[in-house]
Backbone as JSON, one array per atom type, in Angstrom:
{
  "sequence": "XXXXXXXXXXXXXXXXXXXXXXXXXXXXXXXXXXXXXXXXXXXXXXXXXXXXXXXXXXXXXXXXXXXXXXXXXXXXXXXXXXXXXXXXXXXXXXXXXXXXXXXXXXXXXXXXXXXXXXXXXXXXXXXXXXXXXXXXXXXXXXXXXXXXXXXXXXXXXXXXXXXXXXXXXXXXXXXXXXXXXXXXXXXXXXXXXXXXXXXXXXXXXXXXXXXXXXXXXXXXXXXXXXXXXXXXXXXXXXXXXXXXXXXX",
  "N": [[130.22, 96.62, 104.71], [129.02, 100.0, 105.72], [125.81, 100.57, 105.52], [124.14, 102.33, 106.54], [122.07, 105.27, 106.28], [121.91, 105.9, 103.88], [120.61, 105.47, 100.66], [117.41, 104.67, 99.55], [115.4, 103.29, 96.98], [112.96, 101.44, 96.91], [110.5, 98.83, 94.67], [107.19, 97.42, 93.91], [106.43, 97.76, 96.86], [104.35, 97.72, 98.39], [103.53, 95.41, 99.49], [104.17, 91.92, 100.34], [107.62, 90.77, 99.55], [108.66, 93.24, 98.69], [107.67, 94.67, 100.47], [108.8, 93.7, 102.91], [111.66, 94.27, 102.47], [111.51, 96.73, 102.12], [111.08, 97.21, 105.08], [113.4, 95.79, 106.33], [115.58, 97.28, 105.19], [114.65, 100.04, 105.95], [115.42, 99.44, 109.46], [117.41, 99.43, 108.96], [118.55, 101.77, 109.42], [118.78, 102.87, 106.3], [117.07, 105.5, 104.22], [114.22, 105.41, 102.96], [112.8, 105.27, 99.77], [109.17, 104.23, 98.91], [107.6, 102.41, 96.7], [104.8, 101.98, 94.73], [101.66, 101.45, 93.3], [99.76, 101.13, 94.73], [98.52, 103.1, 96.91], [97.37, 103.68, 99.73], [98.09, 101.57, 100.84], [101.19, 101.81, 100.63], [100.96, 104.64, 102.62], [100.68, 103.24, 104.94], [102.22, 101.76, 105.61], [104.3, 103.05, 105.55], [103.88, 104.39, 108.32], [104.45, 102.17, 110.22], [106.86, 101.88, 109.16], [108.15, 104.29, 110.3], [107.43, 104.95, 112.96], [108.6, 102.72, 113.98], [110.8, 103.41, 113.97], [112.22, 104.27, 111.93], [112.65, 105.8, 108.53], [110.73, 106.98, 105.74], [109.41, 107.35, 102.85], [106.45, 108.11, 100.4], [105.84, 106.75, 97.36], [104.16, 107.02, 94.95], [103.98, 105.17, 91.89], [103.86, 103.95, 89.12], [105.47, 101.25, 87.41], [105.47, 100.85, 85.24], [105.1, 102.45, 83.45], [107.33, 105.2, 82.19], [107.92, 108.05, 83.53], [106.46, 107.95, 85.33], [107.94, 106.49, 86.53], [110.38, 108.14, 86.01], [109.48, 109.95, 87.98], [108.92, 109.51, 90.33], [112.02, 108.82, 91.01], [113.31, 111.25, 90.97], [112.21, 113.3, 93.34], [112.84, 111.38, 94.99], [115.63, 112.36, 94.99], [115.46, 114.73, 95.47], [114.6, 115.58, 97.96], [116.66, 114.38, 99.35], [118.88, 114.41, 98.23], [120.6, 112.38, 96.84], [120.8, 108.84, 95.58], [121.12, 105.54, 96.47], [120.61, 103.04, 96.29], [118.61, 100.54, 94.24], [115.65, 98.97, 94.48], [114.64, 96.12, 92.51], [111.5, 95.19, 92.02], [109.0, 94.85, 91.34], [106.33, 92.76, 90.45], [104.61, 90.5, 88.47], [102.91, 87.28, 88.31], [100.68, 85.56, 86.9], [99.92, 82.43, 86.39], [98.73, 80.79, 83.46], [98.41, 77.94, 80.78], [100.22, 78.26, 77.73], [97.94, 77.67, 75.14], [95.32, 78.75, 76.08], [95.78, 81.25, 75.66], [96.15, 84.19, 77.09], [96.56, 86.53, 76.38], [96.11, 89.04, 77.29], [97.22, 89.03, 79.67], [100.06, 87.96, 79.43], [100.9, 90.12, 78.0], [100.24, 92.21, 79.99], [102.56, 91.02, 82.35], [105.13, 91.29, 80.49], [105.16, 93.72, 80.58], [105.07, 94.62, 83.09], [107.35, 93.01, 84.53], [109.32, 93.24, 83.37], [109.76, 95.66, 81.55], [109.16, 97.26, 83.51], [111.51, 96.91, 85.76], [113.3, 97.78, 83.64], [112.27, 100.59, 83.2], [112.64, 101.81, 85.51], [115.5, 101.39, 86.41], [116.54, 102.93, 84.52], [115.68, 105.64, 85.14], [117.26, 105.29, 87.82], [119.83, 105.12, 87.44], [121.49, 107.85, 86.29], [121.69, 109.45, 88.8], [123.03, 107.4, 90.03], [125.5, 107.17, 88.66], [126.28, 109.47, 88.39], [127.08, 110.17, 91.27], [129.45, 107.76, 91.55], [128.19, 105.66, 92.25], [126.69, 102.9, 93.91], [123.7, 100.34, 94.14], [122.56, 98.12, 92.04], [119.39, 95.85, 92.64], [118.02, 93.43, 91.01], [115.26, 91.49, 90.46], [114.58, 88.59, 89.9], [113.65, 84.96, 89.23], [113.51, 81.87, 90.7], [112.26, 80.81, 88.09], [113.34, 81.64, 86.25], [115.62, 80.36, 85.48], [115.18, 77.82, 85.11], [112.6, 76.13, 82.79], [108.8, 76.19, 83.65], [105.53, 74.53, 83.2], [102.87, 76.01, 82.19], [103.71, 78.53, 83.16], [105.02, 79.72, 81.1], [105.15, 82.28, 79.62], [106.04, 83.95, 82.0], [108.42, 82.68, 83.21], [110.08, 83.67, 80.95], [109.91, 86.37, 81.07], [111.23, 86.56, 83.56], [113.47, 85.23, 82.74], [114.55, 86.88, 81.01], [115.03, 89.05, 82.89], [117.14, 88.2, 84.42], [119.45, 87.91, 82.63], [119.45, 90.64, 81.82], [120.38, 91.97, 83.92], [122.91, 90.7, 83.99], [124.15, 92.15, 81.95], [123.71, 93.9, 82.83], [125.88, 94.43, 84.75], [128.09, 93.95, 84.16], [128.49, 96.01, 82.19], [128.2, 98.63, 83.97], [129.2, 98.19, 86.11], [132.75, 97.88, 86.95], [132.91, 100.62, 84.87], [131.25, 102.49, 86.46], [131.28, 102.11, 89.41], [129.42, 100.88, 90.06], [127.32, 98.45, 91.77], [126.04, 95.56, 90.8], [123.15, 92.6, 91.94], [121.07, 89.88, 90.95], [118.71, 88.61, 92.16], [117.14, 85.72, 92.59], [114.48, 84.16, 93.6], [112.96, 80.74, 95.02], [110.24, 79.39, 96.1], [107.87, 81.42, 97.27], [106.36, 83.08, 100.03], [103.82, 85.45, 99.03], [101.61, 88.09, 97.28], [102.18, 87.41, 94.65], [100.61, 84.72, 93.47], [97.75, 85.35, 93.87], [97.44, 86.25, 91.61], [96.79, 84.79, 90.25], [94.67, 82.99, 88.03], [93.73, 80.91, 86.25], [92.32, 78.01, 87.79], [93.38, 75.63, 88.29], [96.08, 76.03, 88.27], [96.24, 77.23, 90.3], [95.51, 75.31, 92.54], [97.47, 73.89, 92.66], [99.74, 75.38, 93.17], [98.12, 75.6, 95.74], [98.95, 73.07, 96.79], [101.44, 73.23, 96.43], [102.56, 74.52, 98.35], [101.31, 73.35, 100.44], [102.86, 70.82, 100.87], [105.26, 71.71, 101.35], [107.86, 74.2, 103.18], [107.4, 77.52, 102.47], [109.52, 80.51, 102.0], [110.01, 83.18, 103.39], [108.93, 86.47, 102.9], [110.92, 88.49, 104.32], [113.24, 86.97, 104.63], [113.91, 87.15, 101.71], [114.5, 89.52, 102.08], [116.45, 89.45, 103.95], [118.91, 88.06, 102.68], [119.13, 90.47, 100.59], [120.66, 92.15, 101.84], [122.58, 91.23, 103.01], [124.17, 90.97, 100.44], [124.29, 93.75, 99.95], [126.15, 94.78, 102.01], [128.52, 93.99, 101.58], [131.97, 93.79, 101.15], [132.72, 96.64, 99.47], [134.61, 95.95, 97.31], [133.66, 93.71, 96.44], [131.12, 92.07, 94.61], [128.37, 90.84, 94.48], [127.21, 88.96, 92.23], [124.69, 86.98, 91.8], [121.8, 85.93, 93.44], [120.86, 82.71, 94.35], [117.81, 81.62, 95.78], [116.6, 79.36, 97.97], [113.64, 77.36, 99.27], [114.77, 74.79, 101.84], [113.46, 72.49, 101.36], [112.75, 72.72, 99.01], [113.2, 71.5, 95.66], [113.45, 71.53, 92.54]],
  "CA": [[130.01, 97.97, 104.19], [128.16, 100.26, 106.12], [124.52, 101.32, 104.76], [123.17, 103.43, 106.97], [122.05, 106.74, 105.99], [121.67, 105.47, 102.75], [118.84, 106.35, 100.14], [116.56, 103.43, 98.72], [114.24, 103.26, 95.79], [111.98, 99.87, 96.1], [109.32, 99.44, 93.63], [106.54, 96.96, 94.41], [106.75, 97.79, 97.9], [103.29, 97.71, 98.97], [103.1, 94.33, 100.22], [104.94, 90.94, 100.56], [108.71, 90.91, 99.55], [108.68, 94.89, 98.96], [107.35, 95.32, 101.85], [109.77, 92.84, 104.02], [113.01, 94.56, 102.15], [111.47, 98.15, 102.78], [111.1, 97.11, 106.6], [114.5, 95.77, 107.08], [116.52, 98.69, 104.96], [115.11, 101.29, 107.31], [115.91, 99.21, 110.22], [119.31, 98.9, 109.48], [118.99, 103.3, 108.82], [118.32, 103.21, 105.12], [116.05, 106.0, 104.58], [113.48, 104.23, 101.75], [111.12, 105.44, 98.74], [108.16, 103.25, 98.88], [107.11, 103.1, 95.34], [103.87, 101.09, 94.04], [100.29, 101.88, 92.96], [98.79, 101.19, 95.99], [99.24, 104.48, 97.9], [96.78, 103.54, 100.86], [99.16, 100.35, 101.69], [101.84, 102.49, 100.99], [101.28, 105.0, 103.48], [100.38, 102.13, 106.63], [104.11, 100.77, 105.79], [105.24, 104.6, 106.16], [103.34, 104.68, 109.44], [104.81, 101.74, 110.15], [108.15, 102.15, 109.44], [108.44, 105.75, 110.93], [106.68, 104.3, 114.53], [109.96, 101.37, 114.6], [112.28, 104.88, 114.22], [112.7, 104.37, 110.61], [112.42, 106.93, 107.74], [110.27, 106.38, 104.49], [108.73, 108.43, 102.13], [105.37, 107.41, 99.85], [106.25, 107.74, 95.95], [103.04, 106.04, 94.02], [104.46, 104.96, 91.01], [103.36, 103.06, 87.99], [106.69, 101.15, 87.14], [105.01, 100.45, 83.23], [105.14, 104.22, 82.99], [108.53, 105.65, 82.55], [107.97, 109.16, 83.42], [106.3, 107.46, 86.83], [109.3, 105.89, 87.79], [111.22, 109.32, 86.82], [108.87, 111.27, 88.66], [109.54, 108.75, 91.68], [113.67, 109.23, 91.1], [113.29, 112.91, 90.78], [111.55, 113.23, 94.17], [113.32, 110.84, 96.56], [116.78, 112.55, 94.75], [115.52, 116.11, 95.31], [114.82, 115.27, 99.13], [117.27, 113.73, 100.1], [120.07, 114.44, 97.25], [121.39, 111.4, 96.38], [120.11, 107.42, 95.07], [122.0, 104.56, 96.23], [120.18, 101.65, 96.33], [117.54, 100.66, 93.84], [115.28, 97.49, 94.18], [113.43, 96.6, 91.01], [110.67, 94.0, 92.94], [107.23, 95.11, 91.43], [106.56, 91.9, 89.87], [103.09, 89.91, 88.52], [102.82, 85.25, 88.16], [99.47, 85.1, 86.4], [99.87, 81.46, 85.48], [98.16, 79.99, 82.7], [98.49, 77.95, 79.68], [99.77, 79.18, 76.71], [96.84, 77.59, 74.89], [94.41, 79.1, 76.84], [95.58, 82.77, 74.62], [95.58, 84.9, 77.63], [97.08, 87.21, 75.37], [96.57, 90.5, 78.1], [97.71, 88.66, 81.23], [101.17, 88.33, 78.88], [101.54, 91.71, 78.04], [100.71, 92.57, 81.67], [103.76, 90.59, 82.48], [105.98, 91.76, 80.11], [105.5, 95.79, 80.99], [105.59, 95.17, 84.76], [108.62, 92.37, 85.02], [110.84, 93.53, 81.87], [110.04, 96.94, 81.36], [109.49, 98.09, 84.73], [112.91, 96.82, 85.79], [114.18, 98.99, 82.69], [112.36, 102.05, 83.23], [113.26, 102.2, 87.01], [116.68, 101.35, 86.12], [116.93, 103.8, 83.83], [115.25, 106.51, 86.16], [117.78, 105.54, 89.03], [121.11, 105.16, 86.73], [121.96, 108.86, 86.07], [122.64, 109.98, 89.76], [124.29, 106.64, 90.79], [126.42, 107.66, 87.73], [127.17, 110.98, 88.38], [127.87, 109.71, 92.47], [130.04, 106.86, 91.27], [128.18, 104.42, 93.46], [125.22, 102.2, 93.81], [123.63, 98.75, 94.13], [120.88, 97.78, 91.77], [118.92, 94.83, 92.69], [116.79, 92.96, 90.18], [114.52, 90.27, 91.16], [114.67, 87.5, 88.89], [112.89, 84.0, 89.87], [113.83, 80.53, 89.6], [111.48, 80.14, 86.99], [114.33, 82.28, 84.96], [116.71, 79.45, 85.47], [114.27, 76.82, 84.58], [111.12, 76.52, 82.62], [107.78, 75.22, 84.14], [104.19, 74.46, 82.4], [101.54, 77.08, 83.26], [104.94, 79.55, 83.36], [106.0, 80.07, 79.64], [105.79, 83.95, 79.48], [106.72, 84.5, 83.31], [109.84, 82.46, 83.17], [110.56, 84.05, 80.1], [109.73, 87.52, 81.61], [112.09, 86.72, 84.51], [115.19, 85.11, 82.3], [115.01, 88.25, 80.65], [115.82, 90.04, 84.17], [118.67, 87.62, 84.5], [119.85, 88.33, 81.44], [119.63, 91.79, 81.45], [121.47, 92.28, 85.47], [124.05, 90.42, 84.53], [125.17, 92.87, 81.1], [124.14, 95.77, 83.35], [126.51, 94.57, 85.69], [129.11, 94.09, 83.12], [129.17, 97.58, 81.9], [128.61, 99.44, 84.73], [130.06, 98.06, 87.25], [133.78, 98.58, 86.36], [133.29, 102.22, 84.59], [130.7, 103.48, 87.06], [131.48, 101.71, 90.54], [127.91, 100.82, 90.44], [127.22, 97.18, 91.83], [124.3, 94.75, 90.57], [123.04, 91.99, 91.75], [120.38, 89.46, 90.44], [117.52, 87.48, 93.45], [116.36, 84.63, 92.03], [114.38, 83.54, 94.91], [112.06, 79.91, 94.91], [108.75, 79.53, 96.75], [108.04, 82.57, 98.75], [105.05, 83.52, 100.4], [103.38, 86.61, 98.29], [100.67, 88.12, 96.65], [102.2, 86.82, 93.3], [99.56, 83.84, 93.67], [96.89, 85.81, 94.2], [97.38, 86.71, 90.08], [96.23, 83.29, 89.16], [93.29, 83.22, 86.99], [93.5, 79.38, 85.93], [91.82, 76.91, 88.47], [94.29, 74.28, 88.12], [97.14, 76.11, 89.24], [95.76, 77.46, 91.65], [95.29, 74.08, 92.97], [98.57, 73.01, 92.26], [100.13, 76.17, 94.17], [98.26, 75.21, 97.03], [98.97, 71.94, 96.89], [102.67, 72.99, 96.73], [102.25, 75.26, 100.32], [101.12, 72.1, 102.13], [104.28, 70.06, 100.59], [107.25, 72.38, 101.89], [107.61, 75.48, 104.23], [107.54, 78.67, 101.63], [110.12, 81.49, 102.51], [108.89, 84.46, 103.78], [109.48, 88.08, 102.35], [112.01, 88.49, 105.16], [114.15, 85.26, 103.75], [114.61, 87.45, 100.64], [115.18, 90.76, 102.39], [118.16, 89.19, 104.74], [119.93, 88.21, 101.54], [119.33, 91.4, 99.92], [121.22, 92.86, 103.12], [124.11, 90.55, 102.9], [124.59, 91.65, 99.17], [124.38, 95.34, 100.21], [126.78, 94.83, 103.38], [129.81, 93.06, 101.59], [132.98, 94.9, 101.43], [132.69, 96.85, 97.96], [135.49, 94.87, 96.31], [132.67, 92.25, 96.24], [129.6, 92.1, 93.87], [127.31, 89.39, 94.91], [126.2, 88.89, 91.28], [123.52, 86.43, 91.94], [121.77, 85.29, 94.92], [119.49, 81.91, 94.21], [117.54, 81.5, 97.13], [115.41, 78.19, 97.9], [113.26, 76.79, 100.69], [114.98, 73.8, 101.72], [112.77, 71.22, 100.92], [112.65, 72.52, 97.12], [114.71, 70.95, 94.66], [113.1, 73.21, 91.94]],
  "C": [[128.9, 98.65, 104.98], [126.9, 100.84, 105.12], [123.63, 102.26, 105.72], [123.49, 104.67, 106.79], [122.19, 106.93, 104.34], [120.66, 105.7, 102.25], [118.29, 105.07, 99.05], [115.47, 103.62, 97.93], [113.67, 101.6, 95.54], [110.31, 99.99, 95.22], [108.65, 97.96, 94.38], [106.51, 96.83, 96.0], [105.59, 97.86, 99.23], [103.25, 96.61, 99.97], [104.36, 93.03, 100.11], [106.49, 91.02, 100.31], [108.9, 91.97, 99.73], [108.5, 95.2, 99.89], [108.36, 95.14, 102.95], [111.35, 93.66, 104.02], [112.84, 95.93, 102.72], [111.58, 98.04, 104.17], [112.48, 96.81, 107.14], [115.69, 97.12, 106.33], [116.03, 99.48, 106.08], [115.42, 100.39, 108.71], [117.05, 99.38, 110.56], [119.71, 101.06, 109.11], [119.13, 103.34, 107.36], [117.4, 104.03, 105.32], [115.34, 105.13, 102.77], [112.65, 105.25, 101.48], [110.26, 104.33, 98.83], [107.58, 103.48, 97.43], [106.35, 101.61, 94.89], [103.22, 102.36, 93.66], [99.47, 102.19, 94.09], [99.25, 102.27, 97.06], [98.78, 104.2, 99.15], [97.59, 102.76, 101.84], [100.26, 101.49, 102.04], [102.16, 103.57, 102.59], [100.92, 104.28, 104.96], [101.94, 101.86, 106.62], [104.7, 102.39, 106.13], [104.86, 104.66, 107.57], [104.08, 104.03, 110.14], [106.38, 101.46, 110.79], [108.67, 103.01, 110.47], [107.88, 105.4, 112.44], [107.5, 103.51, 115.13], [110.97, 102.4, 114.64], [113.44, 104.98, 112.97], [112.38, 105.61, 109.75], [112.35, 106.25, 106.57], [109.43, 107.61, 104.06], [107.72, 107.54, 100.49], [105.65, 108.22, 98.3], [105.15, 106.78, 95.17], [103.4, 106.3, 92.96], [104.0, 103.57, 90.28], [104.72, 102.2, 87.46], [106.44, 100.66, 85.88], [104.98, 101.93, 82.48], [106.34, 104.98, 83.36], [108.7, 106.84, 83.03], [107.3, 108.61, 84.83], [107.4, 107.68, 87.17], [110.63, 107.28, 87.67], [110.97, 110.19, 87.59], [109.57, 110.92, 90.6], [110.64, 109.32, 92.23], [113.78, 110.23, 91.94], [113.27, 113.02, 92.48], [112.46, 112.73, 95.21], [115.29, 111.56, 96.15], [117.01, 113.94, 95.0], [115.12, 116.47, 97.0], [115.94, 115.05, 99.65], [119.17, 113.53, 99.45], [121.02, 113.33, 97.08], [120.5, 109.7, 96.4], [121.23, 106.31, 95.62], [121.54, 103.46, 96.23], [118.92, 101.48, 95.72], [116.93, 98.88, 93.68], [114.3, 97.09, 93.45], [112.42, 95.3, 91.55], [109.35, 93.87, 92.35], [107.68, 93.83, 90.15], [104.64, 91.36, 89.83], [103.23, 87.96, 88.01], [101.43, 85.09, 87.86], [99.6, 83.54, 85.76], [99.36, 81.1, 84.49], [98.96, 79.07, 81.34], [98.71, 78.41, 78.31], [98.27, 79.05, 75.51], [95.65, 78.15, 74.74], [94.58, 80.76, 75.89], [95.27, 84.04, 75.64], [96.42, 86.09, 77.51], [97.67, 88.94, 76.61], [97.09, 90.3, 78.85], [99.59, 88.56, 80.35], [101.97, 89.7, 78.55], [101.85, 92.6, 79.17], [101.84, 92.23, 82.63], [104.64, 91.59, 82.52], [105.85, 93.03, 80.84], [105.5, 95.71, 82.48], [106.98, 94.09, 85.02], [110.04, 92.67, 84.22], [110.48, 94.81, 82.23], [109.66, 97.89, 82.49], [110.74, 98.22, 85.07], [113.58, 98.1, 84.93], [113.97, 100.32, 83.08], [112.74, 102.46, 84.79], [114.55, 102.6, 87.17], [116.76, 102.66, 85.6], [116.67, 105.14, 84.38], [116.01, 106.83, 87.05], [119.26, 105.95, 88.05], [121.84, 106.61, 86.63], [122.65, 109.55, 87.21], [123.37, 108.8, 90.37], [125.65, 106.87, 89.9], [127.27, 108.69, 87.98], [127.76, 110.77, 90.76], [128.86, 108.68, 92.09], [129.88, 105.67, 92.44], [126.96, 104.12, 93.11], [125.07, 100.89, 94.14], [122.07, 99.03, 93.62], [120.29, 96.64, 92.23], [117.71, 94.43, 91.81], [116.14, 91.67, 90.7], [113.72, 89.58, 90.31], [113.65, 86.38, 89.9], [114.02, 82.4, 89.53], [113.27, 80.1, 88.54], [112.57, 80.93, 85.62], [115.56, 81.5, 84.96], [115.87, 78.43, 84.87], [112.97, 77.22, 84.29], [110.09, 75.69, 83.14], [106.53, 75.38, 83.18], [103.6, 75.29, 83.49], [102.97, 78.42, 83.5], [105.14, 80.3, 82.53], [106.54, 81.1, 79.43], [106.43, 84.32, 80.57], [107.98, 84.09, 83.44], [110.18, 82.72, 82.07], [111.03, 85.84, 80.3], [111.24, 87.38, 82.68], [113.71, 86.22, 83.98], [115.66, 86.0, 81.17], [116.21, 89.5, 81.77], [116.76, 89.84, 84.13], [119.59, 88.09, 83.65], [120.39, 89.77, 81.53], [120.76, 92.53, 82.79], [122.85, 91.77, 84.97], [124.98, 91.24, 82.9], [125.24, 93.45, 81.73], [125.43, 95.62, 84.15], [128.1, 94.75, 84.89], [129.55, 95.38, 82.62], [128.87, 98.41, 82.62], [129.27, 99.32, 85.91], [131.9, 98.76, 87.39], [133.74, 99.9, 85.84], [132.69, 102.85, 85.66], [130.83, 103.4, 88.76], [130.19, 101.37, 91.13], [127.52, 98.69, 90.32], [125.63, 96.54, 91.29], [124.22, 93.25, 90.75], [121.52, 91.11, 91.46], [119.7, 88.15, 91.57], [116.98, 86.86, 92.9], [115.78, 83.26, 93.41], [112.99, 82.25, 93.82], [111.15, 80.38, 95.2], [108.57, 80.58, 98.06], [106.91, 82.91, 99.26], [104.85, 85.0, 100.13], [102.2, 86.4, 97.99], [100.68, 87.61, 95.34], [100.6, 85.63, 93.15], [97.87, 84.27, 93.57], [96.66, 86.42, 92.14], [96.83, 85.82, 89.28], [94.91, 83.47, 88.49], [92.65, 81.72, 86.93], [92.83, 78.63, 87.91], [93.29, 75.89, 89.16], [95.71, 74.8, 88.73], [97.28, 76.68, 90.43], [95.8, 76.5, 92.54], [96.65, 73.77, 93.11], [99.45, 74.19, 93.56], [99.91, 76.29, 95.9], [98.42, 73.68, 97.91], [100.52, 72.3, 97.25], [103.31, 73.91, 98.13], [102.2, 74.19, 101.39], [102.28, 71.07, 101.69], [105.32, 70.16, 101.22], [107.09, 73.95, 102.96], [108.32, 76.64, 103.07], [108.88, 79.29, 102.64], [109.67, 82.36, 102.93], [109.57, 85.85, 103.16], [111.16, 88.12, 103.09], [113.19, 88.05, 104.33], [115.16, 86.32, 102.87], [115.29, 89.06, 101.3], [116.5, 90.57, 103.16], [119.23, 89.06, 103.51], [119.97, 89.22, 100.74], [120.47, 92.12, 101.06], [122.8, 92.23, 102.97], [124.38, 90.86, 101.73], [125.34, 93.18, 99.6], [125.57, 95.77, 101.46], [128.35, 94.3, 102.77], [130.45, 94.31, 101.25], [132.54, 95.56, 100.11], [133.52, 96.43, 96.86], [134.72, 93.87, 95.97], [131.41, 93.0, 95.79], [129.15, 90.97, 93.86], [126.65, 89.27, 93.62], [124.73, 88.25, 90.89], [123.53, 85.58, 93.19], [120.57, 84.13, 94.53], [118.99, 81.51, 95.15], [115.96, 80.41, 97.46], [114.74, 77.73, 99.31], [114.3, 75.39, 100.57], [114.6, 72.44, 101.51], [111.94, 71.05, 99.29], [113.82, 72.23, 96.5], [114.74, 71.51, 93.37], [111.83, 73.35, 91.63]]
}
């Protein structure tokens, strides 16, 4: 399927995966919204991009604030008149204990891995609707296939995503011609890590770096590409994507 000349909406796009997926869409002629918090990053990856002979545009967006992520929409839909590709990525892995009661680092979760997803979604949905086209991408984890200690709310946060890609895909796919699929990538090299709080898994995280060779942003942006590239008779509903020397 060709994609170039195509119009992208990624959200955490500041840095590590976001960043890798925003770099190869405009390569391949996607023109891309860049949509985080961090506007400063933001506009270096516009610099960036636009310097390799790509096209990007800087939408600082809160994706816990629904009226952000429509302001975002609005914007890259009133440019450029039309949405087709939305990648819901802004994501946070504060490990800890539930024990431990870290009651805000949970909620901080929830409103950026659940209800960002939603309100983005729900932000992009109306003109892939009224075009009768699209590809959402949600970005699930393996920890939403399996649960780990030091995880509880995050792989709960993320087998929500799962969950929730694979009704959207169910009812819109068929009425609206609007594809979705669901990245449930392993060990990747990110800032996720950088959310840790606890000691101990900290430790344990870098203990599991010198074990196996992480993925790299990239990794996940090639398979977002092969999703986005298959004929449109095909919906790649889920892509699980592992280093090879993880088993999980």
């Amino acid at each position: 399927m060709q994609i170039n000349g195509q119009v992208a909406l990624v959200t955490g796009a500041s840095s590590g995966i976001g960043a890798a997926i925003a770099r190869k869409l405009a390569a391949e002629g996607v023109i891309v919204g860049l949509a985080a918090r961090r506007e400063d990053k933001l506009r270096a990856l516009m610099a960036e991009i636009t310097a390799a002979g790509g096209q990007a545009i800087v939408l600082e967006t809160d994706v816990t604030d629904r009226r952000s992520c429509q302001d975002a929409a609005r914007k890259l839909i009133e440019r450029f008149g039309r949405l087709d590709i939305l990648v819901n990525n802004a994501g946070l892995m504060p490990l800890s204990d539930v024990e431990s009661l870290k009651v805000d680092e949970w909620q901080r979760m929830v409103d950026v891995n659940v209800s960002g997803v939603l309100n983005a979604t729900a932000a992009a949905l109306p003109q892939m609707m009224a075009q009768k086209s699209g590809h959402i991408f949600n970005m699930s984890s393996i920890a939403g296939r399996k649960v780990f200690t030091g995880l509880s709310v995050y792989c709960a946060t993320k087998a929500a995503v799962a969950a929730f890609s694979d009704g959207l895909r169910m009812e819109i796919a068929p009425k609206h011609n609007i594809r979705v699929t669901c990245v449930q990538p392993g060990a990747v090299k990110s800032e996720l890590y950088d959310h840790i709080t606890e000691e101990k898994y900290r430790q344990q995280m870098d203990e599991l770096a010198g074990s196996m060779t992480f993925l790299e942003g990239e990794d996940i942006a090639d398979t977002i590409l092969f999703a986005l590239k298959a004929p449109p008779r095909m919906d790649v509903a889920e892509l699980f994507v592992l280093p090879t020397e993880q088993g999980w």
